[in-house]
N, C-alpha and C positions, 0 to 999 in steps of 0.2 A: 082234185086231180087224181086222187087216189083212186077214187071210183072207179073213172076212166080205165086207168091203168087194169085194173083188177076186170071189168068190164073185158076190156080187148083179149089176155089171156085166152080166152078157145077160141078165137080166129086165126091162131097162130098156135093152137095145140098147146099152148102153156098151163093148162087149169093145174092149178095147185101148186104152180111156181112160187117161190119166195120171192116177196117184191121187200125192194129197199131204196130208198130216194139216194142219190148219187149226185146228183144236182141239178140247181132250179136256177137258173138262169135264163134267158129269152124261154128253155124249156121247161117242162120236170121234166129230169131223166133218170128212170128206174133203173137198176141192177133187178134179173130175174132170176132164178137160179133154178132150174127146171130137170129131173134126171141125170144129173152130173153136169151140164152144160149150161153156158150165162151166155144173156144176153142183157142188150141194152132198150127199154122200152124207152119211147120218148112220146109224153104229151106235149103235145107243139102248143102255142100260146093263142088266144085264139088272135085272128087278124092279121098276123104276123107274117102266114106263107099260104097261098092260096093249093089245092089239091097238084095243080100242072107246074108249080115250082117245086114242089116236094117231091111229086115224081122224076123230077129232073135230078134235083141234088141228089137223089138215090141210085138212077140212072149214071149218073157219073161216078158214084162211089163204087157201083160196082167193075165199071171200066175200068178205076181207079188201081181196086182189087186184084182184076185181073192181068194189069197192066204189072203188076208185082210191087204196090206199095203196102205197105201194113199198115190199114185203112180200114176200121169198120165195116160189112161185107152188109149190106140187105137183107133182110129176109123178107120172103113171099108169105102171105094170112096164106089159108086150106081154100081162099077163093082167088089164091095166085094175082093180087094186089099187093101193093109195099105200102099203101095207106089205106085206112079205114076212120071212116065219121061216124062220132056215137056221138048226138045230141048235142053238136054243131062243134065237137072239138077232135080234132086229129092225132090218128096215133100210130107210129109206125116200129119199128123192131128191127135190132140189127144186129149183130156179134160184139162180143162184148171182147174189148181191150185189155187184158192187164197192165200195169205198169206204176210208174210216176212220175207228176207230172215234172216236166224242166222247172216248172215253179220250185219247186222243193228242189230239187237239184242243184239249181241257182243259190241256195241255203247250205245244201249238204255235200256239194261236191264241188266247190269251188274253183279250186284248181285243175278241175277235167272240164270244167263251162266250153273252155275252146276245142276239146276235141269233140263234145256233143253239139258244138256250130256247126261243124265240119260238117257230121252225119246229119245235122237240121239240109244245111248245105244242099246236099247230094240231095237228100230225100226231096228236097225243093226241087230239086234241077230237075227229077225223075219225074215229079207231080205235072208241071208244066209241058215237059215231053210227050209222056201217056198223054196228056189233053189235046195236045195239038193232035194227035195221030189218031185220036178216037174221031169216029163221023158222029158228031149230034144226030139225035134221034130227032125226028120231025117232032116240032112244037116244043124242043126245047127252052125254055125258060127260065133265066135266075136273073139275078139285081147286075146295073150296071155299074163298075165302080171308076167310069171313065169325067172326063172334064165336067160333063153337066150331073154326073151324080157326085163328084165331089166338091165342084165351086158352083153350081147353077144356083139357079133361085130356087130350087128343095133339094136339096142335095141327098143321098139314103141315109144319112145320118142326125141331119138336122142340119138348121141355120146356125152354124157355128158361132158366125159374128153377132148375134143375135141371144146369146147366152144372158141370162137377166141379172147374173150376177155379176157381170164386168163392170171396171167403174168406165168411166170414157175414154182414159188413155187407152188401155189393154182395147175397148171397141176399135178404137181410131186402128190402132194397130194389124186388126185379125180383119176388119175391113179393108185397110191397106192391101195387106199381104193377098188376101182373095183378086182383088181386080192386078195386082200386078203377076201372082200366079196363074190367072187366067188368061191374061196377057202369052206368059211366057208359054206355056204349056199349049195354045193355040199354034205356035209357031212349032215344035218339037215332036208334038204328038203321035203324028205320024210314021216319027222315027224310033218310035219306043214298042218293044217288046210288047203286045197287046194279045191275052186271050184270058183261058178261065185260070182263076188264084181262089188259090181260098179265102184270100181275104181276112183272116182272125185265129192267124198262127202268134197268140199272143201264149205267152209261157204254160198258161193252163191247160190250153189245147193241145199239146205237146207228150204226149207221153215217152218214155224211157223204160223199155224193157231188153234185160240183156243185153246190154248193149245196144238192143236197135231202136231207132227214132220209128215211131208212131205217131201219124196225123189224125186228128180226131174233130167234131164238133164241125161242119160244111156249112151250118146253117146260114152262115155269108156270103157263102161262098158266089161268085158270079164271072163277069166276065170284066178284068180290071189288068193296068199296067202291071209285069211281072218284076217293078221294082214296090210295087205295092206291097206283095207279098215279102221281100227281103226287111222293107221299111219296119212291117208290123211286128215282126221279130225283134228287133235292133230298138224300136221305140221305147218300148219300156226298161232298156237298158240306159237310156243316152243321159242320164247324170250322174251312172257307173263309171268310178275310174278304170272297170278295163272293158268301156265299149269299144275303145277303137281296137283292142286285141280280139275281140268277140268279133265284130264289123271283116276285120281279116279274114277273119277265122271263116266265117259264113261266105263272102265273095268266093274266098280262094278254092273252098272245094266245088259250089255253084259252078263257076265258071271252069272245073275242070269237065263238067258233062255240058255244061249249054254257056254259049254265049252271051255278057254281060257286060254293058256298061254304063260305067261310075258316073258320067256326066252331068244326069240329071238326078243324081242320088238326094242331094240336100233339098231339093225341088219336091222331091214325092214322098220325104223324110216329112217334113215343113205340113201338105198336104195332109199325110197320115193321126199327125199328129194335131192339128185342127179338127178333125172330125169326132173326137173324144170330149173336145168343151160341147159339138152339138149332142154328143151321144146321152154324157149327165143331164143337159137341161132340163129330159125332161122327165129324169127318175132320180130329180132333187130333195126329194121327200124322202125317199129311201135311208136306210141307216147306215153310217157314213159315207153319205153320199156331199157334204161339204167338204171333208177330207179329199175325196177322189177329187173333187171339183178342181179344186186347189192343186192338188195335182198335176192335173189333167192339163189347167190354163198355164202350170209353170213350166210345164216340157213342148206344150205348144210355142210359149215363147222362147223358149230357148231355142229349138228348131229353127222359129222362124229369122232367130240371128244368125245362126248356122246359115240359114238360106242364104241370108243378105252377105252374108259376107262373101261370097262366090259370085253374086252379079252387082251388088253395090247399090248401098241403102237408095241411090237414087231412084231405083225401080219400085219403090212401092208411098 
């Protein structure tokens, strides 16, 4: 990936920037540091986003930008493109963020967790606003993260109930849960908050500078229920003893710019948290990737008793 990366450099005027891996996850993504100024190279994985998705998520980032969120900004190559293919893998450039992430923060500043909800909060409410109020550009395109991409038969995540390492209770279980979530989420849908979310404002993605919340990493980003986005947040909390002060924390400033409601929270909680048993299936290989597993299937179950308990185990 390094090649690539060092490759793209003079399509975007960077020869002789300092590259540094920053992280690899779905991507590599480079830190550049070019005549006083960083940015963020990103080699996209290959398969993973076709060229008119990747225009999109860019396209939106810079609405995003402009719309006044502190959001990674685009940059244009010297042939006024925001993507470029060198030898079938994609690579795009965009302003580079400082900060840290809420991951750490969650470590190092425990006792302000609720007031950087707050500002997660707002800066959500404000994400969602800008989207609705931008006009999609013709041939816009990103993932759906609505009923058939999260309970269908392929859902973007994977076949959750379908994870090879469950024994058959846990299967019976997250099978259950899928046809009576679909069930319900059938009847409701309609009445839910629906447009683009980023979809994977999980703590990493989260930066903290000076105080202000920064959203980073789109690459999920699509067009999904706006409790999805609160969900994804709150997930990797909910066997924390102060989620429900965190869960506060995150509604109460949300809902002081956009309207919200709680209704169907445990529902899209439940949801969220099933599509992380399909996400491991199938980078089980990977190194701690049984740990996460284990994880993953433990906060799913717990969710889905949360669920139950608000419509009643009969439903599934």
């Amino acid at each position: 990936m390094i090649e690539a990366a060092t490759r793209a450099l003079p399509l975007w005027q960077l020869e002789g920037g300092q590259l540094e891996l920053a992280g690899c996850r779905e991507n590599h993504v480079y830190r550049v540091d070019h005549r006083g100024r960083t940015y963020a190279l990103r080699v996209h994985r290959v398969g993973y986003r076709n060229d008119l998705e990747l225009r999109s998520e860019l396209q939106w980032l810079d609405a995003a930008a402009r719309g006044g969120l502190q959001v990674p900004s685009p940059v244009r190559s010297i042939k006024g493109d925001y993507v470029h293919v060198l030898d079938g893998i994609r690579v795009s450039v965009m302003s580079w963020l400082p900060g840290t992430t809420l991951a750490a923060a969650s470590l190092d500043q425990r006792e302000n967790l609720p007031s950087l909800f707050k500002s997660l909060g707002a800066e959500m409410a404000l994400l969602h606003s800008v989207s609705d109020a931008w006009a999609l550009p013709r041939n816009f395109t990103r993932w759906h993260w609505d009923r058939k991409g999260l309970l269908g038969e392929s859902p973007v995540w994977g076949r959750f109930w379908e994870n090879p390492t469950l024994n058959s209770e846990d299967r019976d279980l997250l099978r259950g849960f899928r046809n009576a979530a679909d069930r319900h989420l059938s009847r409701i849908e309609g009445d839910l908050d629906f447009g683009l979310i980023h979809a994977d404002l999980v703590p990493d993605n989260v930066l903290i500078s000076g105080g202000r919340v920064q959203l980073i990493d789109f690459d999920d980003g699509g067009f999904g229920y706006r409790l999805f986005d609160l969900a994804t947040v709150l997930v990797k909390y909910l066997e924390r003893p102060n989620y429900f002060r965190l869960k506060e924390a995150l509604f109460e400033a949300y809902s002081r710019k956009r309207s919200v409601s709680l209704e169907a929270f445990d529902l899209v909680m439940a949801m969220r948290a099933v599509t992380y048993v399909g996400w491991i299936a199938d980078r089980l290989a990977e190194d701690n990737a049984a740990m996460r597993n284990a994880r993953n299937l433990r906060t799913a179950k717990l969710a889905i008793r949360k669920y139950l308990e608000t419509v009643g185990a009969q439903d599934i």
